[in-house]
C-alpha positions, 0 to 999 in steps of 0.5 A: 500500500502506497503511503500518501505524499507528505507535500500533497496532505500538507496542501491539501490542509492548507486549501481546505483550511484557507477555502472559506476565505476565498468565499464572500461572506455568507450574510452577504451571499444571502443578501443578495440571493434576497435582492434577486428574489424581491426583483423575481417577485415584482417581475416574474419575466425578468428570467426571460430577459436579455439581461437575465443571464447576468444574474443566473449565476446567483444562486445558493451553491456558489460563492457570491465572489464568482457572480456576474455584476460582483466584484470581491476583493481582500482575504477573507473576500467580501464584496466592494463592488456591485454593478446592478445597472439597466437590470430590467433593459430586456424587458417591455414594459419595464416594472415600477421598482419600489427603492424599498428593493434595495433594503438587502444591500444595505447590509453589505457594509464592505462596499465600495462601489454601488452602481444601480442606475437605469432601473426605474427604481421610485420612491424617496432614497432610502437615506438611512439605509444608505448611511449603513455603506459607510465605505462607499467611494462611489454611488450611481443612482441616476437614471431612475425615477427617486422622488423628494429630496436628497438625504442628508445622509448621503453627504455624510458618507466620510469616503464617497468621492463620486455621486451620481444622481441625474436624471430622476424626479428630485425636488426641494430647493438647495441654494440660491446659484451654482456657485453657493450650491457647490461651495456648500454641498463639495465642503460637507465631505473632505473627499466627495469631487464629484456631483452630478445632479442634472435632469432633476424638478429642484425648484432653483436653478442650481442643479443642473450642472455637475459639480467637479473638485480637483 
């Protein structure tokens, strides 16, 4: 009988002993495994669509770190980026996406870049929810059709960098001109450069250009 080879047994211990690190975190993988079941539930099309097969790659037997629009980095992995934009592009008409669908991310504390633009999404920006991803650097949210005013929470993030919120429905009033509204708003956080906030209803005229820090 062949004795077993000490290298291959010492590499063998050390894969299964490092394997969940190379694994997204299991409350992130279910968190997003419930993102995909709130779309399946106000869509039930939505596998029949052109874009459906980005998402076919999320299901409970793998690690959410090899899932299409997922991007995982460190050791042990957890997720930093998510690229949800146009999910619904495939579909005709396109679902009414309440912002209430976007609770699961909230619990996705390691990301960093947060792309969910042109999908439809209506509703107020969840501002508390959004307070929890206190590592973001950047946020895209244009292209949907948020309603009321922008939360102040979101210009506390501390590492936000980019924010993208063109081409919703946004009202309230900032400040009086551009100039006063950048000042402010670039001057509430050490690290945001860029703003965007064209296309929106705000009730002054300050908010139709964006806003870019060097």
């Amino acid at each position: 009988m062949e004795r077993p080879c000490p290298l291959l047994t010492f590499f063998s211990f050390f894969f299964f002993l490092f394997l969940p690190c190379l694994s997204c975190p299991e409350y992130q993988k279910q968190a997003l495994l419930q993102f995909k079941s709130s779309i399946l539930a106000i869509s039930p099309s939505f596998n029949s669509s052109d874009d459906s097969d980005q998402l076919q790659s999320w299901n409970s037997s793998s690690s959410c770190c090899g899932w299409g629009r997922v991007e995982c980095r460190g050791i042990p992995r957890v997720v930093i980026a998510l690229y949800l934009t146009n999910l619904f592009t495939g579909l005709s008409p396109q679902p009414q996406v309440a912002s209430t669908i976007l609770a699961p991310l909230f619990h996705i504390r390691s990301l960093k870049n947060l792309d969910i633009s042109d999908n439809n999404i209506q509703g107020e920006i969840p501002g508390v929810g959004f307070a929890n991803l206190s590592n973001l650097v950047l946020l895209d949210m244009s292209g949907n059709n948020f309603k009321g005013s922008i939360p102040p929470q979101l210009f506390r993030l501390p590492y936000l960098r980019e924010l993208h919120l063109g081409g919703n429905s946004l009202t309230g009033k900032l400040l009086h001109d551009d100039e006063e509204t950048e000042k402010y708003i670039l001057s509430s956080t050490s690290n945001l450069k860029m703003l965007s906030l064209f296309g929106n209803k705000f009730s002054d005229a300050a908010t139709t250009h964006h806003f870019r820090r060097e």
